[in-house]
C-alpha positions in Angstrom: 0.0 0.0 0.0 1.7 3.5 -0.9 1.9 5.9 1.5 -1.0 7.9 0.6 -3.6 4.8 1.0 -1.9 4.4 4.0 -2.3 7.9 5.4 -6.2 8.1 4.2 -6.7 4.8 6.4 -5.1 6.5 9.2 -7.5 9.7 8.7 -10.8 7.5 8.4 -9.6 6.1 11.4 -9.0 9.6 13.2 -12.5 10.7 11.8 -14.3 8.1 13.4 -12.7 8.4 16.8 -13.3 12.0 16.7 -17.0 11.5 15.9 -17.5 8.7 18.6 -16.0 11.5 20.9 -18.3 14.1 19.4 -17.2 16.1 17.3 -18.8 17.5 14.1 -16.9 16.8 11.2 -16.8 19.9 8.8 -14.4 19.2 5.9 -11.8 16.1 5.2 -8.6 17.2 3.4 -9.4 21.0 2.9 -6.6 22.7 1.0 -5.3 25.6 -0.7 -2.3 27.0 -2.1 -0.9 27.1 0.9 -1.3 23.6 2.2 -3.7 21.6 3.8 -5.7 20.6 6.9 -6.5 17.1 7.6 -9.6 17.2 9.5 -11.8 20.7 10.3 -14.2 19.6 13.1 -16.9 21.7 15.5 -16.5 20.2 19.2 -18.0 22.1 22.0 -18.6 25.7 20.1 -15.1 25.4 19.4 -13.4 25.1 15.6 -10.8 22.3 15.6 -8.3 21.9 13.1 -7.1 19.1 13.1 -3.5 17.4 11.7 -3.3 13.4 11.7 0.0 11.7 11.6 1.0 8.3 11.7 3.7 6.1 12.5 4.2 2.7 12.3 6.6 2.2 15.2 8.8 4.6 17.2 12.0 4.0 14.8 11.6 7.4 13.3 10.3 9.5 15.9 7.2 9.9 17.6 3.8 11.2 15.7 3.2 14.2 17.5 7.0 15.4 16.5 6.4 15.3 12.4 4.3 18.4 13.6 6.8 20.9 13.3 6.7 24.9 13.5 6.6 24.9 9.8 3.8 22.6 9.6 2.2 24.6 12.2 2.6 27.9 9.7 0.9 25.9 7.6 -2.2 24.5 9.4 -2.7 28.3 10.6 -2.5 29.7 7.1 -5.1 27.1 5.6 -7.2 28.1 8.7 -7.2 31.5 8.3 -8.2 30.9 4.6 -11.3 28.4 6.0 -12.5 30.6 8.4 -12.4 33.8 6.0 -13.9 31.2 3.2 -16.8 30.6 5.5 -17.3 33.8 7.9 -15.8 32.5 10.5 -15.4 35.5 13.0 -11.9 35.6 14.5 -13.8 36.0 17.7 -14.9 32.5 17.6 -12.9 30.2 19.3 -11.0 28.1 17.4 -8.1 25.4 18.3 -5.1 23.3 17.1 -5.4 19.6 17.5 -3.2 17.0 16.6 -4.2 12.8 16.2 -1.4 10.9 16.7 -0.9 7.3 15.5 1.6 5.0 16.2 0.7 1.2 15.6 -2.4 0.5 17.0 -2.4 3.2 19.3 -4.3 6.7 19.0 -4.2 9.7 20.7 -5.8 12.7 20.5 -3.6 15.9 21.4 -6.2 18.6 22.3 -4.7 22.4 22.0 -1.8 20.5 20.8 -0.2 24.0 19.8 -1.1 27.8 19.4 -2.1 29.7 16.6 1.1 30.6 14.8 1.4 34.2 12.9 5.1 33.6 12.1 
């Protein structure tokens, strides 16, 4: 399976623990030219955005590390772009979670970092 397949698998999976927890998914995959957001979600009357990463084992690092400060540029970029493509008000609340996979094992990093304006 390429790595793609792989990662989409990963993301169903995500979805669906996300929605048994419940939170309202929004958008799947929502890009522009500046990148893309995994998972968009509506928990609590708060906007998640949401980045899932995977790893097989530990070998190369931990999940929640592949979420680096450029990656977080990015997340924040597409999110700006989401919440202006849908009036989002910047007073709603909005926040930056992360799903990390690693085997069989899931977990879901709530504020997982802060809006970055870098």
């Amino acid at each position: 399976m390429n790595k793609r397949r792989v990662g989409a698998c990963y993301e169903e999976s995500a979805t669906l623990y996300l929605m048994n927890q419940g939170v309202r998914i929004l958008e799947r995959n929502f890009r522009n030219r500046f990148g893309e957001i995994d998972i968009i979600g509506f928990y609590k009357g708060i906007y998640l955005f949401i980045e899932v990463k995977y790893r097989k084992d530990g070998k190369t690092g931990e999940p929640i590390e592949a979420v680096t400060p450029s990656k977080q540029r990015t997340i924040c970029k597409v999110s700006d772009y989401y919440r202006v493509c849908h009036n989002i008000n910047e007073d709603k609340a909005c926040r930056f979670d992360v799903v990390a996979i690693k085997g069989e094992c899931l977990e879901w990093y709530q504020n997982a970092f802060s809006y970055y304006n870098g």
